[in-house]
C-alpha atoms as an extended CHARMM CRD file, in Angstrom:
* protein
*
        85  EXT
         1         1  UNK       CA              0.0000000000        0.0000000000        0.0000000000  PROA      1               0.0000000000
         2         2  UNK       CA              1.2190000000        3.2680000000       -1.3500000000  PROA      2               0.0000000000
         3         3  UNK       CA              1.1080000000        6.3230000000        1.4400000000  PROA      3               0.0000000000
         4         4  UNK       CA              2.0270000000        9.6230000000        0.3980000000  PROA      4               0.0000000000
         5         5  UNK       CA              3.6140000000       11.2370000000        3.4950000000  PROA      5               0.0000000000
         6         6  UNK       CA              3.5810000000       14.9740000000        4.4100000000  PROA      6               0.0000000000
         7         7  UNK       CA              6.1330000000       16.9610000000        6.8400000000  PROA      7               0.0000000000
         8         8  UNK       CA              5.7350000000       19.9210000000        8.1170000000  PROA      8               0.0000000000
         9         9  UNK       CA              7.3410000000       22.8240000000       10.0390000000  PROA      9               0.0000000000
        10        10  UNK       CA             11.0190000000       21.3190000000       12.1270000000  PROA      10              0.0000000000
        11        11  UNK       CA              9.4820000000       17.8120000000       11.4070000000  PROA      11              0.0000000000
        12        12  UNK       CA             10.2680000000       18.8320000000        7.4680000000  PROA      12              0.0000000000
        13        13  UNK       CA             13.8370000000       19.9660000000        8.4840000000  PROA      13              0.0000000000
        14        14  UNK       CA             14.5860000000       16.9490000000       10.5370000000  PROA      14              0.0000000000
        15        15  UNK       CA             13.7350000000       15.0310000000        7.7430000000  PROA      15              0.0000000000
        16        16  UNK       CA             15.0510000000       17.5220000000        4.9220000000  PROA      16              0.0000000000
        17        17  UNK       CA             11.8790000000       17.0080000000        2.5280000000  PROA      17              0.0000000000
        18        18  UNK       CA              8.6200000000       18.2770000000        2.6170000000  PROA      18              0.0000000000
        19        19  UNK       CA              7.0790000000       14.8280000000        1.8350000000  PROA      19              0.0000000000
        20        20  UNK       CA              7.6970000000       11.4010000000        0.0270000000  PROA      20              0.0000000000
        21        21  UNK       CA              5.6870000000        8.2860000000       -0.9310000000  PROA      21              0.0000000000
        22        22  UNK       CA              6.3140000000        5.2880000000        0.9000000000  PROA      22              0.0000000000
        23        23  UNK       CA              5.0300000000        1.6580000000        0.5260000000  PROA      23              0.0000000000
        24        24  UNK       CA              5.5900000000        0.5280000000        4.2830000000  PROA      24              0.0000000000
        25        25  UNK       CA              5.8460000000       -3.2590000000        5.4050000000  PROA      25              0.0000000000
        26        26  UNK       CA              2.6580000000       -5.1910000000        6.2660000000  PROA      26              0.0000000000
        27        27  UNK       CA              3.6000000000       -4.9480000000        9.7650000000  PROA      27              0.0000000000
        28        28  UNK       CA              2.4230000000       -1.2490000000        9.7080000000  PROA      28              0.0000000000
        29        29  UNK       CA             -1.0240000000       -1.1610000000       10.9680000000  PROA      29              0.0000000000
        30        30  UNK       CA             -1.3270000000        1.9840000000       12.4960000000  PROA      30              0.0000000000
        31        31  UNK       CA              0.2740000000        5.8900000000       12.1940000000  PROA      31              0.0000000000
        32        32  UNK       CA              2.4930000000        5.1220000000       15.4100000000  PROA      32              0.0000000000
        33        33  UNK       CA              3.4320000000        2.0410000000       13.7310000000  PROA      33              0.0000000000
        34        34  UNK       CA              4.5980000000        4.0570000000       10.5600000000  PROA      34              0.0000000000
        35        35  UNK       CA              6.0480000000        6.7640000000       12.7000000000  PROA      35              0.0000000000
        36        36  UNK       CA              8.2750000000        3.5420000000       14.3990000000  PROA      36              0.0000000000
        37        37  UNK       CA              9.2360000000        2.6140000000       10.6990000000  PROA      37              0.0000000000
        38        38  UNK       CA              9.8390000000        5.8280000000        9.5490000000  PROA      38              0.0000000000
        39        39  UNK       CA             12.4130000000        6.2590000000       12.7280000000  PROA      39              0.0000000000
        40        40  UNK       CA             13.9090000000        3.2640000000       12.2880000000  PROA      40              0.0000000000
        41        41  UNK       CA             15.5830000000        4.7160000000        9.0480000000  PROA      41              0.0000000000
        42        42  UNK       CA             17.9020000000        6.7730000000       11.4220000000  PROA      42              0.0000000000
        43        43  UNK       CA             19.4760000000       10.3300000000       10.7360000000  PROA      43              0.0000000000
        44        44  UNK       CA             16.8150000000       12.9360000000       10.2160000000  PROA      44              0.0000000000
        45        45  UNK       CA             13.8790000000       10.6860000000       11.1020000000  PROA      45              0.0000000000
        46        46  UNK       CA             14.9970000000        9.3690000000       14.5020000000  PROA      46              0.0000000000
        47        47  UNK       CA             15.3720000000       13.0560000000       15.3450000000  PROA      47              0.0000000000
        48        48  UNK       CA             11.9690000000       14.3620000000       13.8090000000  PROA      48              0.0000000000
        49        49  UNK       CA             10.2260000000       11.4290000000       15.5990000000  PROA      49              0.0000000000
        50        50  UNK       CA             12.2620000000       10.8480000000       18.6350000000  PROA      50              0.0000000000
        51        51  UNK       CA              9.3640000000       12.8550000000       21.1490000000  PROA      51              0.0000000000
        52        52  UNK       CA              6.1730000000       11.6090000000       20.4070000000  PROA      52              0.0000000000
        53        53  UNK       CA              4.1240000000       14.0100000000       22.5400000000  PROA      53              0.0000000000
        54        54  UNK       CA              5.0510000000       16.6040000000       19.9550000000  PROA      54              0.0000000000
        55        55  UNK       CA              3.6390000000       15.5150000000       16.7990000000  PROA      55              0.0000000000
        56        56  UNK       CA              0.1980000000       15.9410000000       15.3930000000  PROA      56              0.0000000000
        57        57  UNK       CA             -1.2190000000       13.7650000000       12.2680000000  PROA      57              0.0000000000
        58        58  UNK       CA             -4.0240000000       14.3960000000       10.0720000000  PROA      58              0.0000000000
        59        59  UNK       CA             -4.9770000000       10.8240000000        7.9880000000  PROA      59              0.0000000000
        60        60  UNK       CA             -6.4130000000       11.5800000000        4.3560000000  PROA      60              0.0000000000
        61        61  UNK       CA             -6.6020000000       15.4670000000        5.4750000000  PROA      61              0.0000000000
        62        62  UNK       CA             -8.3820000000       14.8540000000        8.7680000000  PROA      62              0.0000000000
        63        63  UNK       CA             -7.3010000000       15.3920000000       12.4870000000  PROA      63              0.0000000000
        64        64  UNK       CA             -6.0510000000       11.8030000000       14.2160000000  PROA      64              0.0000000000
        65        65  UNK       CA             -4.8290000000       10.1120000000       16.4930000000  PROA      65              0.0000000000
        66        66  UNK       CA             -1.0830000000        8.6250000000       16.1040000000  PROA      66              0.0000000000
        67        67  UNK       CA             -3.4210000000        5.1390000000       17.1320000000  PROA      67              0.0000000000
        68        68  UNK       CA             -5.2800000000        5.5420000000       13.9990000000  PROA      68              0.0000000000
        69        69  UNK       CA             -5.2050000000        2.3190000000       11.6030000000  PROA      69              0.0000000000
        70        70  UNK       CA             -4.3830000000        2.7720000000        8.1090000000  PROA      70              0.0000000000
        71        71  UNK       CA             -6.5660000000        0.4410000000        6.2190000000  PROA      71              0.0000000000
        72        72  UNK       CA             -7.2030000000        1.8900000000        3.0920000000  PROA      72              0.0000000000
        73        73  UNK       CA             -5.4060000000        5.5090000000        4.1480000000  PROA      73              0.0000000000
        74        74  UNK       CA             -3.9580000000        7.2150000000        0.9800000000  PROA      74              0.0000000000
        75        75  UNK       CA             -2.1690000000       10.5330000000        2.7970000000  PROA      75              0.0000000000
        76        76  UNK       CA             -0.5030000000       10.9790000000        6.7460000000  PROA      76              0.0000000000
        77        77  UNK       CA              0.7320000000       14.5460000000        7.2170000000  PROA      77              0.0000000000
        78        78  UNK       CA              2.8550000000       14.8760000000       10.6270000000  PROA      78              0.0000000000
        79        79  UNK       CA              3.5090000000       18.1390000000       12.1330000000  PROA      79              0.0000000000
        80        80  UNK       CA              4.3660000000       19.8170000000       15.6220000000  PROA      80              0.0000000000
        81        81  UNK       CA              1.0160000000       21.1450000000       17.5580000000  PROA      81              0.0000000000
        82        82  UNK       CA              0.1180000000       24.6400000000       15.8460000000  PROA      82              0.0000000000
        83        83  UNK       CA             -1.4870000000       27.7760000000       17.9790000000  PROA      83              0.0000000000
        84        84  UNK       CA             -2.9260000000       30.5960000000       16.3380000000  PROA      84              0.0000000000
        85        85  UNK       CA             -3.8450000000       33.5580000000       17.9650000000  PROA      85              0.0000000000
């Protein structure tokens, strides 16, 4: 299963791209479980995804939770927590 991936803000920087499309292992059931992969890799993705409490996800454009399966799930944007004011 092809997932397009989305970075954003210092999780882009970390990684050094602003997305990329992945086909994961059929292990990955879940976001946390693609956010585990996705560290695995090392250098700029252990770093992005080393503190869990500070990323956000949105599944196929919609607010989740890094729980969420990803049955059928064609986009995962991650990103810090944003304020506005």
């Amino acid at each position: 299963m092809a997932i397009e991936l989305l970075y954003f803000a210092w999780v882009r920087e970390a990684i050094g791209r602003d997305g990329e499309t992945v086909e994961p292992p059929d292990a990955v059931k879940s976001v946390v479980d693609l956010i585990d992969w996705l560290e695995s890799r090392g250098g700029g993705y252990a770093e992005a995804f080393a503190d869990r409490s500070l990323l956000r996800v949105a599944v196929d454009q919609e607010f989740a939770a890094l729980d969420a399966g990803l049955e059928g799930v064609r986009e995962v944007a991650i990103f810090p927590p944003v304020t506005g004011g």
